[in-house]
Every structure is written in structure tokens, then in C-alpha cells.
N, C-alpha and C positions, 0 to 999 in steps of 0.2 A: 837308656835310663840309668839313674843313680845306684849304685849296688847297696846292698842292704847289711849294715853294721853292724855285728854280734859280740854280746859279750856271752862270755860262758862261766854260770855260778857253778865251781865245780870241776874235779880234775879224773873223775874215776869215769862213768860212761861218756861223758864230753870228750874224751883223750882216745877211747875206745874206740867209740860209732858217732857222734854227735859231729866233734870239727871234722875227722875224714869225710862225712856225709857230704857238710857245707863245701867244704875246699873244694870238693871234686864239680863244684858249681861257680862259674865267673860271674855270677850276681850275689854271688858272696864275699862280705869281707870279713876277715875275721881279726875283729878290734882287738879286745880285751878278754881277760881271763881271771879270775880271783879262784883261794882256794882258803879252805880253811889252814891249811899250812901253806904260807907262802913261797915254799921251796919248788913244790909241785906245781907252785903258777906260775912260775919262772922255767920250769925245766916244761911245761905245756907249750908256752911261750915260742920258747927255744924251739921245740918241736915243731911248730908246725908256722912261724913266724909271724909270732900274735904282736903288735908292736908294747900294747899296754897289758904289762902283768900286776896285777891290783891289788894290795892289802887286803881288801873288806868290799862286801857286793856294795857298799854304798861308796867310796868309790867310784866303782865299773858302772852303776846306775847313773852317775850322776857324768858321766862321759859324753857328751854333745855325740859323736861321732858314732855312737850304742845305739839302736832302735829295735833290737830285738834281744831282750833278755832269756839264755837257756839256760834253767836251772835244775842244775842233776847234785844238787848237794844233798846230805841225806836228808829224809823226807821232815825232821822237825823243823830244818830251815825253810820250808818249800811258803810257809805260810807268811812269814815274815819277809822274806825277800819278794815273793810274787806280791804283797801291795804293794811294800814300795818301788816297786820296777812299775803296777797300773798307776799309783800317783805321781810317778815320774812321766808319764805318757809314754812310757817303753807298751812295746807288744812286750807277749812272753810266750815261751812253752815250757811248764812243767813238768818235768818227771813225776810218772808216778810212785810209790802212790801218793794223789794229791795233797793229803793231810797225813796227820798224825791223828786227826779225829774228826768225825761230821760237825762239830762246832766250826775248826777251822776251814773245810771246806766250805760250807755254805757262807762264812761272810768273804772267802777269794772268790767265789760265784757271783755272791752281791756287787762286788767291785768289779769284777767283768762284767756283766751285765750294766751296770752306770757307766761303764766304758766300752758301748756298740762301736766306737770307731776304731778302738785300738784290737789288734787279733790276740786270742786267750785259746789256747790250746792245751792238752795232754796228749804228754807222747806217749801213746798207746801206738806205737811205729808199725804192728803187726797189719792195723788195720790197711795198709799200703803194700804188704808184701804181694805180690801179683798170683801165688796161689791163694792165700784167704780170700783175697778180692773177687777170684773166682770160686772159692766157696761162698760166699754172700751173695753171689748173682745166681747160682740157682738154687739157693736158699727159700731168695726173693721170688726168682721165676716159677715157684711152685715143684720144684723139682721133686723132692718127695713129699710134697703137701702138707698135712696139719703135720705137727709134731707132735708124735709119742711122748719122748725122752730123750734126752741127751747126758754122755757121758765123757767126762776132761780129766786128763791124766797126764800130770806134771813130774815126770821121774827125772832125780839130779844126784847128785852125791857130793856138792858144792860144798855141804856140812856136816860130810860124813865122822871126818875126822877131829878126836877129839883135841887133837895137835894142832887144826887150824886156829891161830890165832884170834883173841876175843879184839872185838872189836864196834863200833857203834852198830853195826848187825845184829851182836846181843844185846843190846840196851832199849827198851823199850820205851824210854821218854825220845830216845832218837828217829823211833818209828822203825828199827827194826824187825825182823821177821819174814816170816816166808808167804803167810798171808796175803801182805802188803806189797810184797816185793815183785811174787809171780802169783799169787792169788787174783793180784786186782786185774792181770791180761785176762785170767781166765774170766772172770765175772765182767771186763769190760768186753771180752768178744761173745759171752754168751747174750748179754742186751742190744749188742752188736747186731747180733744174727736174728733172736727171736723174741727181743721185748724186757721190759721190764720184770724184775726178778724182784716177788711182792713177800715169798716168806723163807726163812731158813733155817737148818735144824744140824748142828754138828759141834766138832770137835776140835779143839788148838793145843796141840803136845810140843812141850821140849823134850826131848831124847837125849839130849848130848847135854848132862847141865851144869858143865865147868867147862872154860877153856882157859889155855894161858894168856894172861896179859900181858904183850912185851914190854910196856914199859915200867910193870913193876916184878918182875919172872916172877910171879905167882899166879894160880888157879885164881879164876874172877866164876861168878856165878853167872850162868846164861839165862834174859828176862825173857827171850823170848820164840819162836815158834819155829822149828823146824819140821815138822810135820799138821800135816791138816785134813781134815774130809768133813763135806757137809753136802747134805742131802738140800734141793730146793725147788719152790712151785714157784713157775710163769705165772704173769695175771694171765685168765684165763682169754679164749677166745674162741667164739663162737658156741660158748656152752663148757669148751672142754680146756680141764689145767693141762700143761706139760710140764715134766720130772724132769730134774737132773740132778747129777750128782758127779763133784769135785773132790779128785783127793788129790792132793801132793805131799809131795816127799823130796827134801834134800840129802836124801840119809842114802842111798845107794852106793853100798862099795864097788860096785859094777853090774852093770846093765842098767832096765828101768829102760823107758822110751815114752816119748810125749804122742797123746794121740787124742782125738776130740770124734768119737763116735755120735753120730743123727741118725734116727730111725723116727721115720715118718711113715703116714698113711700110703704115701704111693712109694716110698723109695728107702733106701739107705744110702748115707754119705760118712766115709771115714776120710779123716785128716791125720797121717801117719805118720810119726817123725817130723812134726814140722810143716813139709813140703811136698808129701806124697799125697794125691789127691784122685781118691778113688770111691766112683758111683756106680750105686747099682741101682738099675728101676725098675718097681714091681717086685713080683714076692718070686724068691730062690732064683735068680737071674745072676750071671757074671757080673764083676765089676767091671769097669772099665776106670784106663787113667788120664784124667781129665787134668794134672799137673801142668800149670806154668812155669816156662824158665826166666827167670827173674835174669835181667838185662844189666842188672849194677852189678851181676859175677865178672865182667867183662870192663867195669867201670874203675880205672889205675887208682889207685892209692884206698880204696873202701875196703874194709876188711871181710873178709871172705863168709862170717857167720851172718846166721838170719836177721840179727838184731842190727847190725851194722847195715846189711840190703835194705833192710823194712826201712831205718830212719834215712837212710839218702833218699831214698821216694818222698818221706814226709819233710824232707829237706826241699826237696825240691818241688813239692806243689805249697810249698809256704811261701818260698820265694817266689813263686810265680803270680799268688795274690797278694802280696807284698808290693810287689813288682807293677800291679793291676790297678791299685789302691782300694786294696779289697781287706776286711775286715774278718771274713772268715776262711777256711781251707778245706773247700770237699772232701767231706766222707770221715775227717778228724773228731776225735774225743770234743768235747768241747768241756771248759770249765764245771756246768751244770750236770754234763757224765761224769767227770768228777768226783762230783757231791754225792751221786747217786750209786757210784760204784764203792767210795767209802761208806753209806749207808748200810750197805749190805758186809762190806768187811764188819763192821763196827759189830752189825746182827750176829754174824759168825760171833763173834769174839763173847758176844751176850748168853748165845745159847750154849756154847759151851760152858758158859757157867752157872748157867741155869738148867741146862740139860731139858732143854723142851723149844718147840718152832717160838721164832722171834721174827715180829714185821719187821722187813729193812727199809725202813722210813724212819 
């Protein structure tokens, strides 16, 4: 069959994880690239031997030889570029997070949804890594049953330093933040795993609230989040809510560790580092480690992090219903998660300034 033509909106995680993913698949082509500086979409280009390097996504959208639009530009582009990549009949996968606000996600939703034939994705790439996948099967299988509570812990140090360069990360008409950035993985695998996430109750701090501008060597003010935590209820089921509760932090001068704690009726499940996946069932019993070893460590040119593994998998069952003439891609974000996961950012963003539980509807 015909390989599948990609343009890439965007030169920061498309350059990373996104073309390594693709190239490393021969039902891949990789068309074209735009960036908001065009030096970058020529030196992408260059890199990975894109033939069309692009001014402007309209443009790359408007490329005959383009059938799947990936857009990792920062997230205020995400809205404007994904319709016209659906009214160009392009498929797309969005970066998240899908909007800069639930206004603009629900009408990219709306245009996904009048467009069932064409495929509308969020790369939530995580949902593919072959250990969460094996946390979500015995999730599902009952493994430790109803859920108590759960507990997600994002430690980084990405913006620890007040020397990092300000950049559309502090700008919060750009959609930057920490929220947004690794917030929306957290809130997309916690619905992921056990359901819709109906209220929430927290906090959105800057810590750090200057950085330098390089292109004017002055201090610029930072608009937005690097720190976060907020408490939140499950819709309920079978009579009983479940809790949980999310903090992150990019502010670590060293240490911090990511870990996603489940404590259920029959069992407990930690998710440790990432990729360390260890069960225990029934009460005061050993863990055990129920860890996958993901197959794309072994796959030539994909780079070695989780975020790079996770999206070659989702590279690769895109292309495969692509390839299908299929419309959707098991077990993927879809547009409508989306909408539903910036709901809930949006609520965070609410109750912290209200300082009281907000529905994320």
C-alpha cells in the first residue's frame, strides 16, 4: 500500500520523538515540516530528509502529498492549525495540551466529530508505552478492585533555574505552564484508568517569576505555572467516590521522582519512575514486578527516553489504521478527551482562584 505523508507543525518535540518515531516505520513518509522560525524547519529538514521545509502550516497543509498533520507547535497554535489541517481533509495528531482553553477545544472536537472519516488524535504517547498498558489491564481486570484513591507525582527540575531562559513557556496567552504541559498526561491517564474526573480543588504557583529574555538581555515576568497540586473526586461508582490527588513540580535542583500510587479494595499498584511496575494483592502482602520491557529500546534511530518509546508505538498503530482505512487508533486520546481533560485543567486554574471545589465541566 501507499505510505502515509506527514507534515510536522513544529520543530521542538517533532525533532525529539515525533519524526524519529515515524522514520523508524517504512509506511512512513516524512513530507514536510514548518516552524515558527524557518531556520529550524530547514535544519529539521536537513536532519532527517524532509523534502518540503515550509514558511507557514498553510503551506504544509495545503501540500497534496501531506495526509497527516502533527502539530507539536506551542499549544495557542494547536487550535488554529488543527481546523484548518480538518478542513483541508488532512488527518491530525495534536499535542497536548489540546487548547489553550475549553472554548477552543470543544469547537476542535466539533470539527472532529463532522469529520468521522478523517482520524483526530491526542498525543497522549504514554497511553502506548507497554508498561502503562500493562497497568491499565489489570486496572480493568479487577486487580485491586474498587478504588480508594490514587496518588500522581510529577517531580522535574526543568524550571528550576532562574537563568533558564524566558520563553513562550512563560507566556500564558501561548498556553504555557506546567499544568498544561505535564498536568494534562496526569489528568489524561488518571480518566485513562478509572473514569471521569467530575470535581477539583487546588492550587497554580509561579515560584520562579522572572527570567531572562534573550532577545532583549533583560528580566521578563513569568505568566505562568510552575508548580501545581490539586485534590480530586471520580464520578462515583457503585455508591462509592474515589480521591486523588496530583502535585507537580518543575522546580527540583535534584532528586523528585515520578510515581503514580492505586490503592484499591483488593490490591495496591505503584507505578515507579516511569516504568517500574509493581503489584501487590490483598492486604500486607509483597510486591511483585509486573514491568514490560518496551521493544522500541532496541528500535535504531528512536531516542532512548519514555516519551520517544511511548510515541513510536503511537506512530505506529496510527500508521497501521491509516494503512487500514480506518478512522480511528485503539486505545488513543481522542479529540473529545481532549476537551474533557482541558475541562478539568481549566477547573484547576478556577479553584485556585477561587480557593474552593470547581466542576470540570
Amino acid at each position: 500500500m501507499s505510505r502515509i505523508g506527514i507534515g510536522f507543525v513544529g520543530t521542538g518535540f517533532a525533532r525529539s520523538a515525533q519524526a524519529p518515531g515515524f522514520k523508524a516505520y517504512r509506511e512512513a513518509e516524512l513530507v514536510a515540516v514548518c516552524s515558527g522560525k524557518f531556520e529550524n524547519a530547514k535544519e529539521m529538514a536537513e536532519e532527517f530528509t524532509i523534502p518540503n521545509a515550509c514558511r507557514s502550516s498553510e503551506e504544509l497543509i495545503a501540500l497534496d502529498d501531506v495526509s497527516l498533520v502533527v502539530i507539536s507547535a506551542p499549544p495557542h497554535e494547536h487550535h488554529r492549525v488543527a481546523l484548518a489541517a480538518l478542513e483541508a481533509g488532512k488527518h491530525v495528531i495534536c499535542e497536548k495540551p489540546m487548547a489553550i482553553n475549553s472554548e477552543q477545544a470543544r469547537e476542535m472536537s466539533g470539527a472532529a466529530d463532522a469529520r468521522p472519516r478523517q482520524l483526530s488524535i491526542i498525543d497522549h504517547e504514554l497511553r502506548f508505552n507497554p508498561t502503562w498498558r500493562r497497568m491499565k489491564e489489570l486496572v480493568d481486570e479487577g486487580c485491586v478492585g474498587e478504588i480508594y484513591h490514587v496518588t500522581v507525582t510529577i517531580a522535574a527540575g526543568f524550571r528550576h533555574a532562574a537563568q533558564r531562559p524566558w520563553n513562550w513557556w512563560a507566556q500564558s496567552s501561548a498556553g504555557g505552564g506546567l499544568l498544561g504541559a505535564l498536568g494534562s498526561h496526569a489528568i489524561d491517564a488518571l480518566r485513562w484508568l478509572f473514569g471521569e474526573i467530575e470535581t477539583v480543588v487546588g492550587t497554580v504557583a509561579t515560584m520562579v517569576p522572572g527570567r531572562l529574555d534573550p532577545a532583549t538581555g533583560e528580566m521578563r515576568g513569568v505568566e505562568t505555572d510552575d508548580y501545581c497540586s490539586f485534590l480530586l473526586h471520580f464520578a462515583p461508582r457503585r455508591g462509592r467516590t474515589a480521591h486523588g490527588v496530583v502535585t507537580l513540580s518543575a522546580l527540583y535542583p535534584s532528586g523528585g521522582r515520578n510515581q503514580i500510587s492505586i490503592a484499591g479494595e483488593r490490591g495496591t499498584i505503584v507505578l515507579d519512575a516511569d516504568e517500574t511496575l509493581l503489584v501487590a494483592s490483598g492486604f500486607n502482602t509483597q510486591f511483585e514486578d509486573f514491568s514490560v520491557t518496551d521493544p522500541a529500546r532496541e528500535v535504531a534511530g528512536v531516542p532512548a527516553n519514555i516519551w520517544a518509546r511511548s510515541f513510536y508505538h503511537l506512530a505506529g498503530a496510527t500508521l497501521k489504521s491509516l494503512q487500514n482505512g480506518e478512522s480511528t487508533v485503539e486505545g488513543a486520546a481522542t479529540f473529545r478527551d481532549g476537551l474533557r481533560c482541558q475541562q478539568v485543567i481549566d477547573a484547576v486554574h478556577r479553584s485556585s482562584a477561587s480557593s474552593r471545589w470547581e466542576k470540570a465541566d
